[in-house]
N, C-alpha and C positions, 0 to 999 in steps of 0.2 A: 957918289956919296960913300966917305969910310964908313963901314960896317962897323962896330963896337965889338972887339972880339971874345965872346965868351970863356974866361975860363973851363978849366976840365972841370974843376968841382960844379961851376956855375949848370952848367950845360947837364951836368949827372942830374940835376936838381929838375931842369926842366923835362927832360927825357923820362926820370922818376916820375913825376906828375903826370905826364902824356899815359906812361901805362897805369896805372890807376886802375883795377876792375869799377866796373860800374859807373865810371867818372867820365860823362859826355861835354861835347866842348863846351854848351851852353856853360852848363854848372863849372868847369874848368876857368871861364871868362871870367864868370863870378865871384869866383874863388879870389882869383887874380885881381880883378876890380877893390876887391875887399881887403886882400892883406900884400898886396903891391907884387911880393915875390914867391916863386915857390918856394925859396928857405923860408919864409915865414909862415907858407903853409902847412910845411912840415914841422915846424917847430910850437903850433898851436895842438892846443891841446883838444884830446876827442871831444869836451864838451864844447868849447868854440865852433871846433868846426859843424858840431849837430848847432849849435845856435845861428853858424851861415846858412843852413836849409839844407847839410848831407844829412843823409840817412846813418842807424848807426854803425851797419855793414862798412858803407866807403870810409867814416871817419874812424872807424877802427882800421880799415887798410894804411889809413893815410898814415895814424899817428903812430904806426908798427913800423912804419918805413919800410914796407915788406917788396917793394918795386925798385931797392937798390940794385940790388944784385945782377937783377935783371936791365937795370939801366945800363950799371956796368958793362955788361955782355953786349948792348946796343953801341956803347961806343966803341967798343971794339971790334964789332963788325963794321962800323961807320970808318974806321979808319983803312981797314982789307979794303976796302973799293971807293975808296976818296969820296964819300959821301959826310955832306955838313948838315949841321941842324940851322933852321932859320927860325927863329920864335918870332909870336906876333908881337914880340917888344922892337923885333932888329928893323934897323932903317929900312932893308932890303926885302923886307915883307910886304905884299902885295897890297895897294892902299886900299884899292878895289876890294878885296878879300877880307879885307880889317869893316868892311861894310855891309856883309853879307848877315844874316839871323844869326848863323851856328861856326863864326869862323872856326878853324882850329889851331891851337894854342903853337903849335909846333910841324912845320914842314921837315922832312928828310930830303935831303936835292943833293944830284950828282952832275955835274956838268957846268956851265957856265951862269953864275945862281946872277947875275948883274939881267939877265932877262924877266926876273921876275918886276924888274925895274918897265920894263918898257911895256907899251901899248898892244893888248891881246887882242886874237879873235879866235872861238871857240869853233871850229871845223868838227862836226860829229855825223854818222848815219849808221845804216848797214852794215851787220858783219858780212851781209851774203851780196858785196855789192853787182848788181851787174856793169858791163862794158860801160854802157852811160855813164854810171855812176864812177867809177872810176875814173874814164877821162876827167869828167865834170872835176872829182873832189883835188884830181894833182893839178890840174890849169889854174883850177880858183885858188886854190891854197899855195900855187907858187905866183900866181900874178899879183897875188893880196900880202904875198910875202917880198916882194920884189917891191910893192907901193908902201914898205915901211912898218906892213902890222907884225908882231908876233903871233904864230900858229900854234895853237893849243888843242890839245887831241888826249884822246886814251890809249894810244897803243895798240886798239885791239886789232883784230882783223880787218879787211874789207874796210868803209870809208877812213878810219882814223890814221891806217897804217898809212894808206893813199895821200892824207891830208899834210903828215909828216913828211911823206918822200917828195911829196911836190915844194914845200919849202927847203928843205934839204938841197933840192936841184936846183933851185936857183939862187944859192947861199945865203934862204933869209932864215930867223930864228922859228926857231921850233920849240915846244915846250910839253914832254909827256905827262899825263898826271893820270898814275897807275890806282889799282884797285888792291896793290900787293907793297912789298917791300920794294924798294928802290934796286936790291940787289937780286931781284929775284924778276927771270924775263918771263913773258904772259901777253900773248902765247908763242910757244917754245919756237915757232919759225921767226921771230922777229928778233930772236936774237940779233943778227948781224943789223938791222935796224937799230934795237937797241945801245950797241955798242957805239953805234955813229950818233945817235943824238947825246950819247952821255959827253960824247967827244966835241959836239958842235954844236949843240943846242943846251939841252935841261932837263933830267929827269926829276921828277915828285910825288909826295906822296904822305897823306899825315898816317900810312899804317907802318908802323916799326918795322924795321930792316928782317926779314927773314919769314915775314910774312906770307900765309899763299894767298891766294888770288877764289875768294868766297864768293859767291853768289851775292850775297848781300852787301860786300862792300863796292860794286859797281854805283848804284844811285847812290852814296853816299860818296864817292869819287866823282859824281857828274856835277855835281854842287862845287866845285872845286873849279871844273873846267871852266862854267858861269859864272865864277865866282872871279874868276883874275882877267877876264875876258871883257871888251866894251859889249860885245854882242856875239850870237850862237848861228851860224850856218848851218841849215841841216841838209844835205845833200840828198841821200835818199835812205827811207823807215819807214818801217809799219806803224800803224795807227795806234799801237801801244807800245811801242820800241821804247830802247834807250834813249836814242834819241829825241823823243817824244817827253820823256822824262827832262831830260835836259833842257829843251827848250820850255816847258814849263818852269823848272827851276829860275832860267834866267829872266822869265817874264815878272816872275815872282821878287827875282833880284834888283827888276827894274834898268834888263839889259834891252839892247834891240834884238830880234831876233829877224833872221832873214833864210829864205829859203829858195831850192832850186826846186822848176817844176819839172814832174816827170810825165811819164806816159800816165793814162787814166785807166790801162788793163795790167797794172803792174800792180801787186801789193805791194812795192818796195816804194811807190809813190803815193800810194796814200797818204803818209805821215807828212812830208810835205806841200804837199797840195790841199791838205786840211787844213794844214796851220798858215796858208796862203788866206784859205778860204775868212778864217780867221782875224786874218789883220795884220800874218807877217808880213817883210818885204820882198816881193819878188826879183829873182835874182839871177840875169842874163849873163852878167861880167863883173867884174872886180871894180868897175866903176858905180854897180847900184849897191855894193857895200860901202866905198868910199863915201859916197854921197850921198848918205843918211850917218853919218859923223857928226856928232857936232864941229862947229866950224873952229873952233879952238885945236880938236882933235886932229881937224884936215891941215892945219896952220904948222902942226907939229912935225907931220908926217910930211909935208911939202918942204920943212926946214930939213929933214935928216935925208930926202931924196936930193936934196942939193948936196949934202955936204957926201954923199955914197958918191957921186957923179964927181963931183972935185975932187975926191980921193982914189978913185977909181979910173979917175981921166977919160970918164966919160963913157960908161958903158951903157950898152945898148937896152932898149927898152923893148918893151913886149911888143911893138908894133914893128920894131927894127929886126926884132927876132920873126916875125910871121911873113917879113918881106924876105927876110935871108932862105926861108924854110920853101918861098917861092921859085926863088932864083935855084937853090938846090934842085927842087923839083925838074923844073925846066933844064938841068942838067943829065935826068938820068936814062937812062939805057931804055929803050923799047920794051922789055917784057918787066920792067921796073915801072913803068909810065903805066903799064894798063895795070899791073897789079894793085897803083894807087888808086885809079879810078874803081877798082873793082871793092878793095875794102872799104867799110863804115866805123863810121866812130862809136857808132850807138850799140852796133852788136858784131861778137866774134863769128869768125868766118874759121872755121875748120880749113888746114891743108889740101885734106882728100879735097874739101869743096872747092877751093881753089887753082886744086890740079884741070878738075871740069870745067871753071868758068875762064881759064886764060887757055886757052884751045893753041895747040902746034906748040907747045914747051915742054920741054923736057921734066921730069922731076930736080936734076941739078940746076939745071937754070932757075929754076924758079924758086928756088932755096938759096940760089946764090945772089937774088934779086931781093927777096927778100930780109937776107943778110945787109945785104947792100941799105935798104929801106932801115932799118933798123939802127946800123951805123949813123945814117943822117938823122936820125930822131924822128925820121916819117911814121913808122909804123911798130909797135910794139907786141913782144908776145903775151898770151897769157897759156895759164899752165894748161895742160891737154892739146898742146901742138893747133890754137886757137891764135887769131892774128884782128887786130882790130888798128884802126886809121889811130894817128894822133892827133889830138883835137886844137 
């Protein structure tokens, strides 16, 4: 679908209204409902706009025009790092999102904006994830990226960063949707992350460019992620997390919401294990997200896995990849063989602990085995010299 390209003037007008003090999207929608465009907002006069239901703080902001300036300045930083504005007027606005209570009037996105077109699924949990949760959130978020959905996350640490790299790895769409300005990374290690989905995926965001990253605009960014998403996966969170917030949001939004169960002595599995207990869907494999779709949805997703597969000449699927990752197995070296059987998926195994439980190995060997494991996609590290299976 061609996009309708906003003039400069055009776009100052909506960026001018988005900063607005005091001016929430509700009343923003309103406003808009009411006098079609922001120039005509701006050009009514203070008593009009106290007779649309502003207060007469904001209608004196409005009819000062005192958020030029500052518009100005936004599109100038929008241009330093290729970021566009998509308003809830443009084709390429999420329809999904155009149907939530509190849309917002105007998205900042850097990256590949045609994904806001396609079929979402919101992947969210833990900043503190463990090894589980880990494996868990890059397999489901690259097997559900690989059957056609788009991956929607926040960035943050732990499950979301996990949710992004796992669609990344198996070259399906990703979609960040931050608590900050689009050019501003959050948090500071993800930069090189961030850098790659600007490049391959979508970053977003209704907070103005240059923005930091508040405490308080989190849940107001989780609404976003349920908001362009058909349904919310929560991998693992506490019983009052973010994630917790989110999948209320999308219950509220009249999304599905689905979750993975964890251990029952974890706090990090409470969150989804209640919301099991609750009436989400529980959630083994990428087939018990497909298959709570509507059938419309699945019909879509079965057309574009064909046409990925004709275009691609036929690349391998998740099952052809778990067969290859056998046949490797059964290729590799003796102190590489027990090493496999030695590590788990669920939890990391420390070095030192490793040196103990593979008995007559040297320390090079077993680092160079390791290496080895690593290279084939068997086993992955995490930070503190900590090793866990890949799932």
């Amino acid at each position: 679908m061609q996009a309708p390209v906003l003039s400069r003037e055009e776009e100052l007008y909506w960026i001018a209204l988005k900063l607005v003090p005091g001016l929430g999207s509700r009343t923003s929608n309103k406003l808009l409902d009411r006098f079609r465009t922001p120039q005509a907002i701006f050009r009514a006069s203070r008593t009009e706009l106290e007779g649309a239901g502003l207060s007469g703080a904001v209608a004196q902001s409005i009819a000062s025009g005192c958020t030029f300036d500052d518009a100005a300045n936004q599109q100038e930083k929008m241009l330093q790092c290729g970021a566009v504005a998509v308003t809830i007027g443009d084709p390429r606005y999420p329809q999904l999102l155009r149907e939530i209570f509190d849309p917002p009037i105007l998205l900042f996105a850097r990256g590949r904006v045609e994904l806001l077109q396609t079929l979402a699924l919101g992947v969210v949990g833990t900043r503190r994830a463990t090894p589980y949760g880990i494996a868990v959130a890059e397999r489901m978020s690259g097997d559900l990226a690989h059957a056609g959905l788009t991956i929607a996350s926040g960035m943050a640490r732990g499950i979301d960063t996990c949710a992004h790299k796992g669609a990344l790895a198996r070259n399906g769409g990703t979609v960040a949707v931050l608590g900050c300005g689009v050019d501003v990374v959050y948090p500071l290690e993800n930069r090189k992350l961030a850098a790659e989905i600007a490049a391959r995926g979508l970053i977003i965001s209704e907070f103005p460019m240059g923005a930091v990253a508040f405490p308080q605009n989190f849940p107001i960014r989780n609404r976003i992620i349920s908001g362009i998403s058909l349904g919310i996966l929560v991998v693992e969170g506490a019983q009052y997390s973010g994630s917790a917030i989110t999948a209320k949001l999308a219950i509220d939004q009249g999304r599905e919401v689905f979750a993975v169960p964890g251990n029952i002595t974890s706090k990090v599995s409470w969150g989804p294990n209640l919301l099991i207990k609750q009436g989400a869907h529980l959630v083994q494999d990428w087939n018990d997200v497909i298959g709570e779709l509507p059938p419309e949805t699945r019909r879509l997703l079965i057309e574009k896995g064909r046409q990925q597969i004709l275009t691609a000449g036929g690349e391998t699927l998740a099952g052809d990849q778990a067969s290859l990752l056998s046949e490797q197995a059964r290729e590799l070296g003796a102190t590489a063989a027990r090493l496999l059987a030695a590590l788990q998926v669920d939890a990391a195994i420390h070095l030192d602990d490793l040196l103990e439980k593979i008995e007559d190995t040297s320390p090079s060997e077993l680092i160079a085995a390791l290496f080895e494991l690593e290279m084939l996609g068997l086993v992955k590290q995490l930070p503190g010299k900590n090793f866990v299976k890949v799932w």
